[in-house]
N, C-alpha and C positions, 0 to 999 in steps of 0.2 A: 257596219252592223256587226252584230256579234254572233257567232255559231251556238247555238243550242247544244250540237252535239259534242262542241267546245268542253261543254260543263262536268264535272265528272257528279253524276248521280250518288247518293250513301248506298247502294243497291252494288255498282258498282267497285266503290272504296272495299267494302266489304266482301265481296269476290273475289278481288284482286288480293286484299292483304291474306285470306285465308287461303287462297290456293298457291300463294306463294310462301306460304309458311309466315311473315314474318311476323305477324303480330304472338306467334305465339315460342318467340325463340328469343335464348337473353337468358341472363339468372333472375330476374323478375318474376317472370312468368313461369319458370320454373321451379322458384321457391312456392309463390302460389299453388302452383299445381299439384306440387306432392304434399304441402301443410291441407290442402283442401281434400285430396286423395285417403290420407292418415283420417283425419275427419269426418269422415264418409264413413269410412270402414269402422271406426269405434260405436258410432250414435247411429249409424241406419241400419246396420246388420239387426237388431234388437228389434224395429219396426218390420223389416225384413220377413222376420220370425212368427212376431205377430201377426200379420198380414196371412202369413201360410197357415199357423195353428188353428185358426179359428173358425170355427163352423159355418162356411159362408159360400155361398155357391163358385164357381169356377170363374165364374164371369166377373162377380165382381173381385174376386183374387187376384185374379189377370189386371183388370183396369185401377186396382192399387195399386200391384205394381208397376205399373206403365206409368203412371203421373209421379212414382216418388223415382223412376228412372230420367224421364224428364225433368223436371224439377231441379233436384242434382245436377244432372247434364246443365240446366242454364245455369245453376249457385257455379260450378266449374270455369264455364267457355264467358259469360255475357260478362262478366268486370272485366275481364281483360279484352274482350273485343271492345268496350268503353272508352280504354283508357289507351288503345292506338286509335279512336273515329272520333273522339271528342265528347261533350257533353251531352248534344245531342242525340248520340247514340246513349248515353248511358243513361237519359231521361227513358228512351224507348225499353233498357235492357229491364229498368226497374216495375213497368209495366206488365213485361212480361213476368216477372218474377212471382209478381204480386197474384197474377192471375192464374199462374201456375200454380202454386199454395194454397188458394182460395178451392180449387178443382181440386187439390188432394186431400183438402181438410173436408171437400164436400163428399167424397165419397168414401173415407178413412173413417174420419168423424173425429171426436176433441183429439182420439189418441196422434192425431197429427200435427198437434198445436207446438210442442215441443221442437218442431221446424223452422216454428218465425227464430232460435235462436241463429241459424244457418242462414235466414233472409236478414237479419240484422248485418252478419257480418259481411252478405255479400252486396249491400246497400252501402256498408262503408267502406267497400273496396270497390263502389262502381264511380265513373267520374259523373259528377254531379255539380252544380252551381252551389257557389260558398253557400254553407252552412245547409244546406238543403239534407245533406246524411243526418247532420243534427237530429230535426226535428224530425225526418223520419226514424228515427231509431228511435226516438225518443215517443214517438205517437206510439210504433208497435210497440215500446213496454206498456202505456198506459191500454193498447189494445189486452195485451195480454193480461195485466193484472183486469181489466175488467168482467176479460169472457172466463177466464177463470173463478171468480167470484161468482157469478151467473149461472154459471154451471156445476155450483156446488163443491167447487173446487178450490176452496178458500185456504189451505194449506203451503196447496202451490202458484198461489198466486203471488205473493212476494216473494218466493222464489224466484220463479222464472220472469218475472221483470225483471228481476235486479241482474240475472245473468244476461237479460238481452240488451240493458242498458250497459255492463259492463265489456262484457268482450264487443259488441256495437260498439262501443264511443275508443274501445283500445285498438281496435283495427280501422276505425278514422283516422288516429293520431299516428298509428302506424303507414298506412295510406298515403297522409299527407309528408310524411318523414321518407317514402317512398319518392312523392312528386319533386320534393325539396331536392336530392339526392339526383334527379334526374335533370333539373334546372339548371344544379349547379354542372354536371356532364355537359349539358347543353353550352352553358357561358364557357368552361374551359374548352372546348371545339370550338364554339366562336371566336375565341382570344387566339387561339392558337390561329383559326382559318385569317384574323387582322391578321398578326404576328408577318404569316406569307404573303397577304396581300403589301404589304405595309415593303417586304422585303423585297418581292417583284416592282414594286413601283419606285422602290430607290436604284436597285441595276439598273432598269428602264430609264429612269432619271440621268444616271453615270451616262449609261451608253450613251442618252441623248448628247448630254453638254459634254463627254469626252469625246467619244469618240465622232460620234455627227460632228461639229464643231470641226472637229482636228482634220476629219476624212474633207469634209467640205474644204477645207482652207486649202490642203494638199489639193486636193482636184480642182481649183480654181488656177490656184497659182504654178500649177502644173502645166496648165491650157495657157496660161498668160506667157511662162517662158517659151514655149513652142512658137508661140504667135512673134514672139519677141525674135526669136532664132529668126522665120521664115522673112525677116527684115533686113537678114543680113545679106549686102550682093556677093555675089563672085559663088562659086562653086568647092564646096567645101567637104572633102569626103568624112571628117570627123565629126561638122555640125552635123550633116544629115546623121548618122549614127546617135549625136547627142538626142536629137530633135526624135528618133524612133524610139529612143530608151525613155525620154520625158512621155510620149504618146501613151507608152505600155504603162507609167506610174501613173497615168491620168485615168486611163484603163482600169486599171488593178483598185484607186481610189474610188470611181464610180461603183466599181461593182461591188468593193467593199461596203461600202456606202448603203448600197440596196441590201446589201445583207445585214448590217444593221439594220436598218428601217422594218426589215420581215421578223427579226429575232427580237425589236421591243416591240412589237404587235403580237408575236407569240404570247411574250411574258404579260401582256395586259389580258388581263381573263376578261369574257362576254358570261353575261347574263340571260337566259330567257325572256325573264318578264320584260329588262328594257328592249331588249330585240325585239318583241311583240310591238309596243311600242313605236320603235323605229319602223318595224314592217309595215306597220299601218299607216306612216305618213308615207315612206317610199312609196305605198302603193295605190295610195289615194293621187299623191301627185304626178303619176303616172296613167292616170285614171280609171285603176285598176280596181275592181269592186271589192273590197277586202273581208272574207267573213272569218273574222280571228277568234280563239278563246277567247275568255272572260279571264281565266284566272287559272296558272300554274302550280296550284295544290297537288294537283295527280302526278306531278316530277320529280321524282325524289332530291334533295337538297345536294348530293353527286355528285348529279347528272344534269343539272341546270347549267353549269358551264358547257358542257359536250354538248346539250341539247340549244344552247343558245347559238353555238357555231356551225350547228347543221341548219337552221331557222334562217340563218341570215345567208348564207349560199343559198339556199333553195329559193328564198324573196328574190336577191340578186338577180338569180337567171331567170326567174318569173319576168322580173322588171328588165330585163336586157334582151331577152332572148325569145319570149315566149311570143310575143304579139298578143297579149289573153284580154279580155275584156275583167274576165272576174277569177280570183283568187279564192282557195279558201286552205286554212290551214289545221291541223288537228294535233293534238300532245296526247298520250296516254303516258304511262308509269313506263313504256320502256321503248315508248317510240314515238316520230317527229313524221309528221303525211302534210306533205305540201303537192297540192290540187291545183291545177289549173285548165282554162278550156281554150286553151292555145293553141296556133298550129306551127310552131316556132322562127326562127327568122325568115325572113322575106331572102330571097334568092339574089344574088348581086349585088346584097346590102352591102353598102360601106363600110373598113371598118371603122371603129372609132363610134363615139358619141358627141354628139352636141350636149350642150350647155343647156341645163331643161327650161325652156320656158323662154331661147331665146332663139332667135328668127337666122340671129347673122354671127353663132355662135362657130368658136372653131379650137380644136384639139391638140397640140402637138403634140404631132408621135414619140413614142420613146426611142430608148437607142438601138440606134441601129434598124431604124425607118428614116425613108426618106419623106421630106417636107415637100406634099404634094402644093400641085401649082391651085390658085383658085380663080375660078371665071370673073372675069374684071379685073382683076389685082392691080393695085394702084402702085408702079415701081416707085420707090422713093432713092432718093442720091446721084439720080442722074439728071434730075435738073437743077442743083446746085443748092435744094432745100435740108438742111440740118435739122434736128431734131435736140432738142433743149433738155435736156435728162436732169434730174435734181436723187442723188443716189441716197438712203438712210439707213445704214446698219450700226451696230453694235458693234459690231466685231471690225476692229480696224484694218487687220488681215485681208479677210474678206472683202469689204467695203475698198481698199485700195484696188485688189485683185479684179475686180469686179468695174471700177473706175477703170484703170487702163486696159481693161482688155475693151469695152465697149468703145473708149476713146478711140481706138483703132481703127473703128469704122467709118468709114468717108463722112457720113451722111447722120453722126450720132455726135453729137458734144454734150460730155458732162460739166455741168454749170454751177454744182455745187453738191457737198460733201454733208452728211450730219452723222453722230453717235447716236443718237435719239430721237425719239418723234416728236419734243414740244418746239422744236423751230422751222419744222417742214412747212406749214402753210405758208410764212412768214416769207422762208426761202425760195417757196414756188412763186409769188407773188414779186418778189423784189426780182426775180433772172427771169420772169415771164418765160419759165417754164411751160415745156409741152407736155411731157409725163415725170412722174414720182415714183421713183421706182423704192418700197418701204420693205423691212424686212417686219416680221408680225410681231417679236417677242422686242422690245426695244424698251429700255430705261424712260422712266420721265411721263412719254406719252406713246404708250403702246401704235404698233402700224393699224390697225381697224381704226382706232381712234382719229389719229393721224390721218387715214384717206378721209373721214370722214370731214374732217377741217379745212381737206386741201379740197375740195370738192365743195365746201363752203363758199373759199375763200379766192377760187379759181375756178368757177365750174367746166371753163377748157380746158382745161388740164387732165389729163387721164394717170390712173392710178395702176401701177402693176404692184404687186403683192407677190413678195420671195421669203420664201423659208427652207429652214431644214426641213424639217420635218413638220408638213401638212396635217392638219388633223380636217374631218368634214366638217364640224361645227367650225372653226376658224374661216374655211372657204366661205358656207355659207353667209356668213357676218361680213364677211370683206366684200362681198357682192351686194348685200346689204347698203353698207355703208358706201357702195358708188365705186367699188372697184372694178377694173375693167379685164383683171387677169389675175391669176392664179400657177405661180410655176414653183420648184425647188431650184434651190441656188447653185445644185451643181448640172444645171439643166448646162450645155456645152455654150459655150459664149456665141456661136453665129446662131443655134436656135434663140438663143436669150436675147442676140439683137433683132433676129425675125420677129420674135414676139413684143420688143417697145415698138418696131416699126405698124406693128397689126393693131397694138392697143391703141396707135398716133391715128390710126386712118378709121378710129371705132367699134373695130373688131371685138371681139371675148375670146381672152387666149385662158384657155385651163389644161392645170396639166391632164392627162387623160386618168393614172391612179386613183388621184381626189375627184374628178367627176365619177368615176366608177363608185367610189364607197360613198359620196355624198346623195347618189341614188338608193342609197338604204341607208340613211342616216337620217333620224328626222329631227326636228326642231329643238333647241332647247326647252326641256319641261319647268325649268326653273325659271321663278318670278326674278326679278333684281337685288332683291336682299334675299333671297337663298341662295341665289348664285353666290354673292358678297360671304356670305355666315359659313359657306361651305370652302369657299376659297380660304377665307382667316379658318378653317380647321384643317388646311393643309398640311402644317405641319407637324400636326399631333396633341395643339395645345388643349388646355382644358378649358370648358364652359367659361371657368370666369375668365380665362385670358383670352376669350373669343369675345364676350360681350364687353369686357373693357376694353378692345380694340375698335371692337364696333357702335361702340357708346350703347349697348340695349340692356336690358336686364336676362340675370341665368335662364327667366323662363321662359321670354321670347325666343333666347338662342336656341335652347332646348325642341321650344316646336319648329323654329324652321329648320333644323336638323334633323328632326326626325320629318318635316313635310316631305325635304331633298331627297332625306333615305327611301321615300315611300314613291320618290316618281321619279328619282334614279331605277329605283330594285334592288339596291345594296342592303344589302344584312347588319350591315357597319356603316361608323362613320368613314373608315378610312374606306371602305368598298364602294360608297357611295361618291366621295371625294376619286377614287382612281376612274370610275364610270365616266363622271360628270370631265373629265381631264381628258380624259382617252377620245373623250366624242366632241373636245373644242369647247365647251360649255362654260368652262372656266379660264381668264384670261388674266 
């Protein structure tokens, strides 16, 4: 359900923007204020004047000039408080305006009337619905020439129409030459905020496929010559030396490795609105009662990144740590209140998490934990049973590295080799394979694809799933699609054959990182042709080289691109496209 106090009120927008000044700082509002200040001072001093010269009790002295100091006061402050709160407020401002003038003419009398010229122009500098200043301006000339005429005052009656249609209709054009002006401010900060997105998600990119890639390879075939060393007999004081210097570059590769992993996580920005989003599923499936905003207006556009990565820690430890039954979460303009009625972990908990939603779930620990024993464990290799392995990477490096070091296990034989995923089923089927151990990103026919077929095609057969670099939406899918684990490829070769032996005997092996962020990661929002329309805008082509790719027309591509943008929460295509990438969405 949604929080009420979620919502930010015009009561509040309008407190917040004036007591923090901004609505009224900028050369905008500045030029305004002294052009309407110079204006003031010319044509109301003279009313001023009159007001005091004239034979008329004190009282009503006083309450002349009180309505033409009001009055002023909103021609000054109400356009510009309009034109930072939207139309809405300026539909209100002009209400007031009207009503204020009506009270100074009624206690003034006609000599007040030379005022609507002051309401005209502060009608066309309030924000209002197209064309709406028109006709209002347009109405007060026909009002004026006609109570002028009525009132005996037929001299100035084309006068002072023609003045309140003219400077009226020239501080519209001015107005909107104003909005124009600020539109286009607007697109140049948006080009520029792609430009960075666009240039964060090429580094991200690099580091992935250079360096992941290369760190990964070093740290396999780092572990594979060690392994290799400790085969050799006899006593050897130079290999043991060789064998601790390969240990320290296996070392030195893993950790590197992890630091990459944390630094393109850095470089990928969070959002609020989809972290909302995400909050809500994590904590629904969690069965956590979620009262979240409605809508991120009161954020300022900033602070949505900063505000997105405080939202998603706070859900986290909600969803890991609190024990809460119910959630509630609050935004204002300068700060993130995440609620819960929790009494936090249970005392002797475990650590580590299961697998949500499964019974005979299990985690392997990271480095430098040990692999606890579990109740029943079905020893494998010591009754002389092998395990039938079918390996699929890309990377031939890898995919070798990864073949003989598993080979080296009593109780594991690799039975066959691929580059890609369109001949894994085929492969599991013809070696009557046990498990398929697939990497996710793979030429041809992607690894989720891929378990999905082998799982077709074999339904004994169990599916482990390796990558570099994990993203939650990928985890989610490959479990989806009949996967039975979830690990990175430089997880150390005897964890890596722990984990075919536990997916062989039906276990759920995930690594513990990706079950951690797939507990605040919710589902993909996108249909299958937005996912599709968003993937072909990856690399920056235009509308028509998106729907000639995709066989649709410019203006089907057009709305599911702005549908994706709109339940992504990116601002852009490319921000929408880096979101939907970052959280697996896209494959």
């Amino acid at each position: 359900m949604t929080s009420s106090q979620g919502r930010t009120s015009f009561r509040d927008m309008l407190v917040g923007n004036m007591f923090r000044g901004a609505m009224f700082r900028g050369p905008g509002p500045r030029g305004w204020f002294i052009g309407a200040g110079v204006s003031i001072l010319l044509w109301a001093w003279p009313t001023w004047n009159i007001v005091w010269s004239v034979d008329e009790p004190l009282a009503w002295k006083t309450a002349a000039s009180a309505s033409l100091i009001v009055f002023f006061a909103a021609y000054v402050f109400l356009p510009q408080i309009s034109w930072r709160l939207g139309v809405r407020a300026g539909i209100v401002s002009v209400f007031i305006l009207l009503a204020l003038n009506g009270l100074m003419i009624l206690i003034i009398g006609r000599e007040a009337l030379w005022t609507w010229t002051f309401l005209a122009c502060a009608i066309a500098m309030t924000s209002l619905p197209p064309r709406a200043d028109f006709f209002l301006i347009v109405g007060l000339a026909l009002a004026s020439f006609t109570t002028q005429l009525v009132t005996g005052n037929g001299e100035q009656a084309l006068l002072q129409a023609g003045i309140i249609v003219s400077l009226g209709l020239m501080m519209s054009a001015f107005a909107r030459l104003i909005r124009q002006t600020a539109r286009l401010r607007e697109a140049q900060t948006e080009l520029a905020d792609a430009a960075v997105a666009a240039e964060r998600s090429r580094v991200a990119r690099d580091m992935h496929d250079i360096l992941g890639h290369s760190l990964t390879v070093i740290a396999v075939k780092a572990e594979l010559a060690g392994r290799m060393l400790d085969t050799v007999p006899g006593e050897y004081p130079a290999r043991d030396r060789a064998a601790a210097e390969i240990s320290a570059v296996q070392d030195l590769a893993r950790g590197a490795l992890a630091d990459v992993r944390a630094t393109v996580a850095g470089y990928r920005g969070v959002n609020v609105l989809a972290e909302l989003a995400v909050a809500r599923t994590a904590l629904e499936s969690a069965g956590i009662d979620a009262e979240l905003p409605g809508t991120v207006e009161q954020v300022p556009a900033r602070h949505r990144e900063l505000f997105g990565w405080v939202l998603r820690e706070g859900v986290t430890n909600v969803v890991r740590h609190s024990g809460a039954a119910r959630c509630r979460v609050r935004l204002t303009a300068s700060s993130v209140l995440v609620e819960d009625d929790g009494v936090g972990p249970a005392s002797g908990a475990a650590p580590g998490m299961d697998w949500p939603g499964s019974a005979n779930a299990w985690v392997p620990p990271g480095n430098g934990q040990h692999w606890p024993e579990r109740p029943g464990r079905v020893q494998i290799g010591g009754g002389g049973m092998s395990i039938r392995l079918v390996i699929a990477d890309d990377q031939a490096l890898v995919r070798g590295a990864l073949a003989a070091l598993l080979g080296l296990e009593p109780d594991i034989e690799v039975v066959a080799e691929l580059g890609d995923g369109t001949g894994v089923a085929a492969a599991v089927v013809e070696h009557s394979a046990d498990v398929a151990m697939l990497d996710v990103e793979m030429p041809g026919l992607d690894g989720i694809s891929a378990a999905a077929a082998v799982r077709r095609a074999a339904p004994s057969c169990r599916v482990l799933m390796v990558t570099t670099f994990g993203r939650p939406g990928y985890l989610k899918r490959a479990m989806q699609a009949g996967a039975s684990g979830f690990v990175v490829k430089d997880t150390p070769a005897r964890q890596l054959a722990e984990a075919v032996r536990r997916v062989h005997q039906g276990l759920r092996v995930v690594d513990p990182v990706l079950a951690a962020e797939s507990l605040t990661a919710g589902d993909s929002p996108l249909t299958e042709r937005e996912g599709e329309v968003l993937k072909a805008a990856y690399d920056g082509g235009t509308v028509a080289d998106i729907a000639k790719s995709a066989m649709l027309s410019e203006g089907t591509v057009r709305n599911y691109l702005s549908a994706a943008m709109a339940k992504t929460g990116g601002r852009t295509r490319a921000e929408a496209v880096r979101i939907a990438e970052d959280n697996g969405w896209l494959l």
